[in-house]
Backbone bond lengths (Angstrom), bond angles and torsions (degrees), N, CA, C in turn:
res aa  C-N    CA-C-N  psi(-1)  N-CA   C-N-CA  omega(-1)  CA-C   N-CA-C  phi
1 X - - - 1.442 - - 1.525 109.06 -
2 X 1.890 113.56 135.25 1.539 93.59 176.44 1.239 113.78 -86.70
3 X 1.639 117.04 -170.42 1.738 96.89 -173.18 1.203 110.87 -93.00
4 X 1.716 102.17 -0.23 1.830 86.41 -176.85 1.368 112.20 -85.52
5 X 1.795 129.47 11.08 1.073 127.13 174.21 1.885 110.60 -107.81
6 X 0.975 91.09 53.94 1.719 96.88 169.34 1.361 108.89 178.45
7 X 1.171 109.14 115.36 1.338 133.04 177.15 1.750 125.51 -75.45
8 X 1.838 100.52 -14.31 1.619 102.70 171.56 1.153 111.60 -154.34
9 X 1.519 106.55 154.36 1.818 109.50 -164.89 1.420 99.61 -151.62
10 X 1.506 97.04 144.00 1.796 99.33 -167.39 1.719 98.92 -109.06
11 X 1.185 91.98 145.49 1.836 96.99 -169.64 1.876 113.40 -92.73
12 X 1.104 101.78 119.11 1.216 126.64 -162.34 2.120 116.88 -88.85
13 X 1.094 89.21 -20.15 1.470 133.73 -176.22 1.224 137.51 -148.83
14 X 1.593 126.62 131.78 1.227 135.84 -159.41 1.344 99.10 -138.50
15 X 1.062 147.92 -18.42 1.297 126.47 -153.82 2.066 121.53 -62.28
16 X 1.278 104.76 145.83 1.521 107.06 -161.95 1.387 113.45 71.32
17 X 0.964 118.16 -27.16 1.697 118.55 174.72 1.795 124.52 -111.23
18 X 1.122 123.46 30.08 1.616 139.27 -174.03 1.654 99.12 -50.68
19 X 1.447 110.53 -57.80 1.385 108.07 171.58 1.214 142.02 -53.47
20 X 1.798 106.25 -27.43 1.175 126.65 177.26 1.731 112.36 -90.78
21 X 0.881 110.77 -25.60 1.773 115.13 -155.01 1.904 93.42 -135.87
22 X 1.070 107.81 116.45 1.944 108.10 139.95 1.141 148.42 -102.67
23 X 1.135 106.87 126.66 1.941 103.94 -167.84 1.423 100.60 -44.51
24 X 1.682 104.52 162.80 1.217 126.59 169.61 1.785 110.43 60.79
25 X 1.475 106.09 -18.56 1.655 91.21 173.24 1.576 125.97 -79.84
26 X 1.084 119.70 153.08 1.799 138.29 152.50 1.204 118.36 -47.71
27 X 1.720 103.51 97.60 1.608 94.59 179.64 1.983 89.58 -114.25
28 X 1.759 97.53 163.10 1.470 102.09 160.82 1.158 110.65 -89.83
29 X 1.100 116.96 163.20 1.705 142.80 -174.51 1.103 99.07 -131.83
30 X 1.937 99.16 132.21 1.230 125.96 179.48 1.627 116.13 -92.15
31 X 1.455 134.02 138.45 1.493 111.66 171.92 1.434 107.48 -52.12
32 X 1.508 132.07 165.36 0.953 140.37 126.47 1.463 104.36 -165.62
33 X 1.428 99.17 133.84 1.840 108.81 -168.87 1.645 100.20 -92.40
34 X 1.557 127.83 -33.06 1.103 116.51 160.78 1.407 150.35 -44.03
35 X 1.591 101.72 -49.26 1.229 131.54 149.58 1.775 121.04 -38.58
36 X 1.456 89.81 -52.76 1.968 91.58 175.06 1.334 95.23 -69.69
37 X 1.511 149.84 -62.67 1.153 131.39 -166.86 1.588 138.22 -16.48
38 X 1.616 73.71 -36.23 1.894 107.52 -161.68 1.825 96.75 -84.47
39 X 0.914 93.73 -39.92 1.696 107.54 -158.83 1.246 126.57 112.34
40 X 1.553 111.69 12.93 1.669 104.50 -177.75 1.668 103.04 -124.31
41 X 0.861 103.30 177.25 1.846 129.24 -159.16 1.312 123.36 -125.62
42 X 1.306 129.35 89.73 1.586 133.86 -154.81 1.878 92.37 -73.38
43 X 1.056 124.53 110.62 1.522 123.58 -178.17 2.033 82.14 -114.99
44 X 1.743 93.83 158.93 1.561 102.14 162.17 1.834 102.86 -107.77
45 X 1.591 101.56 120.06 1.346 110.01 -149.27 1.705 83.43 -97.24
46 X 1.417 119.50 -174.64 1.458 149.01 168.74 1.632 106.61 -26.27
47 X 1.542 115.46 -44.17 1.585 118.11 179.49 1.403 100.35 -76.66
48 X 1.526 146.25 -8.36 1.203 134.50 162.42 1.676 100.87 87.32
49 X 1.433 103.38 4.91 1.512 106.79 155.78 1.271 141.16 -104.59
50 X 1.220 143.17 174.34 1.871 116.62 172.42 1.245 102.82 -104.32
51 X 1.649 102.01 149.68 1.581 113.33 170.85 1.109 117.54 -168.95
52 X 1.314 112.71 140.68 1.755 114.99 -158.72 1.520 101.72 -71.26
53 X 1.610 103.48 159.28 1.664 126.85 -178.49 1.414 86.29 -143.51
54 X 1.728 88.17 171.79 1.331 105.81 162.70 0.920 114.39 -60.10
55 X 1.453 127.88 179.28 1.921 130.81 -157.14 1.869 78.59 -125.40
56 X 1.369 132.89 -22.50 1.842 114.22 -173.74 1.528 87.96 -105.73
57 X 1.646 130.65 32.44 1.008 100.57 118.19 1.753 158.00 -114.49
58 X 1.035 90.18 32.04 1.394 122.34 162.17 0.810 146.04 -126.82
59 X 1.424 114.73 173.39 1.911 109.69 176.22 1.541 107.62 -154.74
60 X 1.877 89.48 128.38 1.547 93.68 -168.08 0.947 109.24 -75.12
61 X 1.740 130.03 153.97 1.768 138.28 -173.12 1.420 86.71 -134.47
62 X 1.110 96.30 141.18 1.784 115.05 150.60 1.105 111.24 -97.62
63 X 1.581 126.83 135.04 1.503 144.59 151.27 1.134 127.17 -86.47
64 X 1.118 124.57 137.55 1.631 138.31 170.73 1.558 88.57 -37.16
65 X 1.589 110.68 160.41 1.586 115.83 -174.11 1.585 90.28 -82.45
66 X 0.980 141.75 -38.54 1.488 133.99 -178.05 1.307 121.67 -65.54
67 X 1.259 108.76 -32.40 1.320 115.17 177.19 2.289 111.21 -73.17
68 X 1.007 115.29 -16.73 1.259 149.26 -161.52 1.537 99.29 -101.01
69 X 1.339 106.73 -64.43 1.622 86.46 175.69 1.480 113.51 -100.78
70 X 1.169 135.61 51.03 0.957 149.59 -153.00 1.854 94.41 -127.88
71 X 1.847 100.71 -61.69 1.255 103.93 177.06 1.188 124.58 -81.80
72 X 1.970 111.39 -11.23 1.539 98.07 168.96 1.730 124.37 -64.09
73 X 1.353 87.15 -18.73 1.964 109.73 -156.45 1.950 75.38 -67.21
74 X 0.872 101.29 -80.19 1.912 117.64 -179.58 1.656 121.69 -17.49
75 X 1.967 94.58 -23.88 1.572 88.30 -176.44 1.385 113.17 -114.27
């Protein structure tokens, strides 16, 4: 899947970042094609800002479209 076709990815991994990131949650994903170059994944983490991570720690999911705008409505 490329990354510009998924809009959310659940974090699978935290390490160095516990404060920033929680396992098992739904984060959104931001484009950035630079960022993939590298291997990392601009998510908007716990501070409600975006900032790149590693890309193995996550894993992108697709949602039903309802389920999707469901959580944009929410944020």
């Amino acid at each position: 899947m490329k990354r510009s076709e998924f809009q959310f990815a659940v974090c699978v991994k935290n390490k160095n970042y516990a404060a920033a990131l929680e396992l098992r949650k739904l984060y959104q994903v931001v484009a950035d094609e630079t960022a993939a170059k590298l291997h990392q994944i601009r998510v908007i983490d716990e501070s409600g800002e975006d900032y790149l991570y590693p890309e193995e720690y996550f894993v992108p999911v697709q949602l039903p479209q309802s389920a999707e705008k469901a959580i944009r409505r929410a944020t």
